[in-house]
C-alpha positions as CSV (number, residue, x, y, z in Angstrom):
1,X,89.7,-72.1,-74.9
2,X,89.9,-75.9,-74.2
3,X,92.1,-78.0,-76.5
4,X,93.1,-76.7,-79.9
5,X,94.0,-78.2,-83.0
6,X,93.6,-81.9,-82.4
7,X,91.0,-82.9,-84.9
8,X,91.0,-82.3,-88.7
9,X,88.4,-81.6,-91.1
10,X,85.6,-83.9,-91.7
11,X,83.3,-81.6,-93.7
12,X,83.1,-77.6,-93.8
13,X,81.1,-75.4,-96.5
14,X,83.3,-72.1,-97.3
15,X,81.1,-70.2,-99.5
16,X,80.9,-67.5,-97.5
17,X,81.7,-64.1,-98.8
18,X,78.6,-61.6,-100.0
19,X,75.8,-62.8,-98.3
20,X,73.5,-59.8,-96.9
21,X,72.0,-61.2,-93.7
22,X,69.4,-61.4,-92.0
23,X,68.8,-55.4,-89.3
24,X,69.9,-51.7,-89.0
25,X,67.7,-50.4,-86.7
26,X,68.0,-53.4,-84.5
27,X,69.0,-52.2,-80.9
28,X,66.0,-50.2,-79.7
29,X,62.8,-51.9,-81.0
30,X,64.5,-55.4,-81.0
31,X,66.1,-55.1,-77.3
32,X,62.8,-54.0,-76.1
33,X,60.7,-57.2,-78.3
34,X,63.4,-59.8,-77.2
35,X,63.1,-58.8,-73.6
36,X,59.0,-59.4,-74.1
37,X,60.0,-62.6,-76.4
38,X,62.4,-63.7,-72.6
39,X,59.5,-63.1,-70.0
40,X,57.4,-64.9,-72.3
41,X,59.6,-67.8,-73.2
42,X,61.1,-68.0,-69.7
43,X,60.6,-71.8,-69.1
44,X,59.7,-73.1,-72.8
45,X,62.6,-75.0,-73.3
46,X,62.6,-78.8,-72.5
47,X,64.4,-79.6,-69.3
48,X,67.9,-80.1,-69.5
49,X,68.5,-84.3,-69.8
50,X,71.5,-84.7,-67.4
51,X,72.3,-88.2,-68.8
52,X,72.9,-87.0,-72.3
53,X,71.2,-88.6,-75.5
54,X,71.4,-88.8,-79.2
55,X,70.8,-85.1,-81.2
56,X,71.0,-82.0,-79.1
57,X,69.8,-78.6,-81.1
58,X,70.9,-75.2,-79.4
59,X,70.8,-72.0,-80.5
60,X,69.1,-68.9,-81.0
61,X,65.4,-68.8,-83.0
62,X,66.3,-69.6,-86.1
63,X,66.3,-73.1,-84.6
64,X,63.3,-72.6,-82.5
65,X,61.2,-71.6,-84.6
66,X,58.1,-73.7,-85.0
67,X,58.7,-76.0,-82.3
68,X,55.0,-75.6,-81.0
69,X,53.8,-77.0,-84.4
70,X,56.5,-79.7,-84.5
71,X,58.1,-78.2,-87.5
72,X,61.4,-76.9,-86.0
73,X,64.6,-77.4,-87.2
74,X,65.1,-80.4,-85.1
75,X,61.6,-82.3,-85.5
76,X,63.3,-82.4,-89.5
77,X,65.9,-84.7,-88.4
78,X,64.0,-86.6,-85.7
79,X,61.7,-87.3,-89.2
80,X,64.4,-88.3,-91.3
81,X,66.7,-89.7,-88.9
82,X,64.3,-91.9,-86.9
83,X,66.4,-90.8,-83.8
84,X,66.3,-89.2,-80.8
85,X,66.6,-85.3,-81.2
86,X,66.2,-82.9,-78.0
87,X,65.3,-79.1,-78.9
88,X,66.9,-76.5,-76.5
89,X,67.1,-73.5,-78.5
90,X,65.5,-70.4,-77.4
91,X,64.2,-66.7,-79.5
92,X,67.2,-64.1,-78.6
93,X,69.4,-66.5,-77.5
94,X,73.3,-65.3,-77.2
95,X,76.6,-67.1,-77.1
96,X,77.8,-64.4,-74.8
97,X,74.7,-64.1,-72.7
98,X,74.4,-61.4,-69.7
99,X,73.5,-62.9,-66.1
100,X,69.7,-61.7,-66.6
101,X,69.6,-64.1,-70.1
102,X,71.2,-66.5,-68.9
103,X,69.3,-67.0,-66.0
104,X,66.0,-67.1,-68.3
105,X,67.7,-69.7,-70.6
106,X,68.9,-67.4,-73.5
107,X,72.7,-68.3,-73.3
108,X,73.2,-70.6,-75.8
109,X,76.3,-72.9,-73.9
110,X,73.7,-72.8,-71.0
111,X,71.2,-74.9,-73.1
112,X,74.4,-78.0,-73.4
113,X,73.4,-79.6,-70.6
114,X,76.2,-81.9,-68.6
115,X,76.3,-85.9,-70.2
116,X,77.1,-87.2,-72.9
117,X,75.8,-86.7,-76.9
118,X,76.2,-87.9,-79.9
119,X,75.7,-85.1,-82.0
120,X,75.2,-80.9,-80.9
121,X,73.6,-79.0,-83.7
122,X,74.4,-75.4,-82.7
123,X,73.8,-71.9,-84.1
124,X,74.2,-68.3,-82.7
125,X,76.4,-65.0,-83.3
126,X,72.9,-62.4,-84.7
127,X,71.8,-61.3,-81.6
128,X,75.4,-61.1,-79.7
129,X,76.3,-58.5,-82.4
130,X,72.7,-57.1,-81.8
131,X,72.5,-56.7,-78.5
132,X,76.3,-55.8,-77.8
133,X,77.0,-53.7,-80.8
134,X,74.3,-52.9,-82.7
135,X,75.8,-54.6,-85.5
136,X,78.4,-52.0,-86.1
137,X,82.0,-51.5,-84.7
138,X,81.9,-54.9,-83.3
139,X,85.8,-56.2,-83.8
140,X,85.7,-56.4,-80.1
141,X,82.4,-58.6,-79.4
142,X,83.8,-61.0,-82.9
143,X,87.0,-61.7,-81.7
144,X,85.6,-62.3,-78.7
145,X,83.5,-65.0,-80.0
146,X,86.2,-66.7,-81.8
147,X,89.9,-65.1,-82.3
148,X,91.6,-64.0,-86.1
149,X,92.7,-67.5,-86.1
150,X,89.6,-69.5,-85.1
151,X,91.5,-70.9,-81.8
152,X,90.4,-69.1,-79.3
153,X,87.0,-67.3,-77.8
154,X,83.2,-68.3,-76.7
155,X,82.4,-69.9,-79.7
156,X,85.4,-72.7,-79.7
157,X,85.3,-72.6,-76.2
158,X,81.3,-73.9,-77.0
159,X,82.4,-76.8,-79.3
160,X,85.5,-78.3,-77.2
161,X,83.2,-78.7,-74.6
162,X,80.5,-80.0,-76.7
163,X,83.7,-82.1,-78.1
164,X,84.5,-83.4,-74.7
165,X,81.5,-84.4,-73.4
166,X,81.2,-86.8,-76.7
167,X,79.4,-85.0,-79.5
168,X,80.5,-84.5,-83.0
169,X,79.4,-80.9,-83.4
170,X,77.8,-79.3,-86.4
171,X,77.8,-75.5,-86.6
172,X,74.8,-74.1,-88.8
173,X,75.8,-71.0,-90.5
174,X,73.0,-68.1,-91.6
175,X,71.4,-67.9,-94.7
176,X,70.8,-64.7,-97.0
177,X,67.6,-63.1,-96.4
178,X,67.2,-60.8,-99.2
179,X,64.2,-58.6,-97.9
180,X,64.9,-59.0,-94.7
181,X,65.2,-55.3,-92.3
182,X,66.2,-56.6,-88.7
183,X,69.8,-58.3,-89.4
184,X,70.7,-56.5,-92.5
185,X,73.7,-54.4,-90.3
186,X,75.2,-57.2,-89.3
187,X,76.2,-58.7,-92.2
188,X,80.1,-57.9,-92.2
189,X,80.1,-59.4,-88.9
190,X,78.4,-62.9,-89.5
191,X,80.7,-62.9,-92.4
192,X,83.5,-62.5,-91.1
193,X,82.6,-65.3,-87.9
194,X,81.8,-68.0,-90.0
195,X,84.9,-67.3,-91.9
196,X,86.6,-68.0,-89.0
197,X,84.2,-71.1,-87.5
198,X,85.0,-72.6,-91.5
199,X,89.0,-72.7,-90.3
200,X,88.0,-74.0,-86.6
201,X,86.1,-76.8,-88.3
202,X,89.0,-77.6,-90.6
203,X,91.9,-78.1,-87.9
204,X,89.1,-79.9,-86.1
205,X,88.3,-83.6,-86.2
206,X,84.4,-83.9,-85.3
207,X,83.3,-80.2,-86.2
208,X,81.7,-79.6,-89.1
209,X,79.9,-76.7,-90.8
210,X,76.6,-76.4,-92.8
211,X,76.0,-73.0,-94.6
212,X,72.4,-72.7,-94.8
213,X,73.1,-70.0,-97.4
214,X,73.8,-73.1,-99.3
215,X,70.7,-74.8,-98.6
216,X,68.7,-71.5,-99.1
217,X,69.8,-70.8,-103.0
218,X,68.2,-69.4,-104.1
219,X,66.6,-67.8,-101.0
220,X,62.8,-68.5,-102.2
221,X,59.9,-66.0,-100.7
222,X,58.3,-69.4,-99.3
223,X,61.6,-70.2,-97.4
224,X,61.0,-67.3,-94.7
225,X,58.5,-66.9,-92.8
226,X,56.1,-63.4,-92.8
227,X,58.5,-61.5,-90.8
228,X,60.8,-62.2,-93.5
229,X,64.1,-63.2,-91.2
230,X,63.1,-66.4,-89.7
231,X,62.9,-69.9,-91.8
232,X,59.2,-71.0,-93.0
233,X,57.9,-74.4,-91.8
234,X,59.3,-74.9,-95.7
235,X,62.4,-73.2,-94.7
236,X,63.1,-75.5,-91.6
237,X,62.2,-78.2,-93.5
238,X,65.1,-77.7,-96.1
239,X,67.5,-76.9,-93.4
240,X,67.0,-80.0,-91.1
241,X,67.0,-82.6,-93.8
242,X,70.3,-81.1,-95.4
243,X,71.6,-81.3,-91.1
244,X,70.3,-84.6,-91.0
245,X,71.9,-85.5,-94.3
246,X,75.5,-84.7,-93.0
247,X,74.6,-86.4,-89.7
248,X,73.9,-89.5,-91.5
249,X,77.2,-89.4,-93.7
250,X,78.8,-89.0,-90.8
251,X,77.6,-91.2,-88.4
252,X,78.7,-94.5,-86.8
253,X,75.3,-96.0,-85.9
């Protein structure tokens, strides 16, 4: 990974234990619809801004969601910040992408482009256990994400480079989605990776953690969209003023 334990904790969320999250059956019909979803979107991301700039979003479609209609994630705190936010988040997005995803934009450290930010809002970990291990037996694909420790792996690896370019970064965790059936398997998993991005973020001046479980309680029908998984415009809204709230505290300017 890059550097290790030279920051300490600025804020982290740890309620994290018994959340059921957002599919069994997720490999076959959900490999086959993201691989539609990464023709389609192939090019839908804004281009990368090499300079840098205020608020980066990255992640997988939990952040994307309702960018066309301006109601993402990161349109939120654009609206309540009154700053510059750029959107780069993509539907099946990975932090461990393959060549073929990440050529089409669907690695998630692919969409930090080089310069310098002031704040990365990031997201990701569903669709690597997805894709990789169909949400079961995945010890492997976790600790290589982020180690026992929260030291090591793709995921720190993301945020020191993040770090070094400039950025505070702010990890958004899942939320429960009771009636969800796509991410349902992967629950243990997610669990047990934002257990160990919670003890990254506290040796870690400048990271910082946001359960959305937190800002989803209870997780209200109007919250999720119809496929029951992804946020509502309602939903989005919650979660980027309660981002743009801890960027706010947090900030110099």
């Amino acid at each position: 990974m890059g550097t290790k334990n030279i920051f300490t904790l600025r804020f982290v969320s740890a309620r994290r234990i018994h959340k059921p999250y957002l599919g069994e059956g997720l490999v076959g019909g959900l490999r086959v619809f993201s691989a539609s979803l990464l023709i389609l979107a192939a090019g839908c991301a804004p281009a990368p801004n090499r300079s840098g700039g205020d608020i980066l979003v990255i992640g997988d479609s939990v952040m994307a969601s309702h960018r066309a209609s301006r109601k993402d994630i990161g349109s939120v705190i654009r609206a309540v910040l009154d700053r510059q936010v750029t959107n780069r988040s993509a539907f099946g997005a990975q932090i461990r992408a393959g060549e073929v995803a990440t050529r089409l934009g669907r690695s998630i450290p692919g969409q930090l482009p080089p310069g310098r930010w002031n704040w990365v809002v990031v997201n990701g970990g569903a669709n690597d256990l997805g894709f990789s291990c169909g949400c079961t037996r995945c010890a492997a694909e976790i600790d290589a994400l982020i180690s026992r420790d929260g030291t090591n792996g793709d995921i720190p690896d993301l945020a020191n480079k993040a770090r070094f370019q400039g950025a505070n970064v702010l990890w958004v965790g899942y939320y429960k989605a009771p009636e969800t059936t796509t991410f349902r398997g992967c629950r243990p998993g997610l669990v047990e990776i934002e257990k160990r991005i919670t003890a990254f973020a506290k040796s870690n001046e400048g990271v910082f953690f946001l359960d959305a479980e937190d800002v989803f309680d209870p997780p209200s029908p109007e919250l999720f969209d119809s496929d029951k998984t992804h946020p509502s415009a309602e939903g989005s809204a919650r979660i980027g003023e309660a981002l743009a709230r801890l960027i706010a505290e947090n900030s110099r300017n």
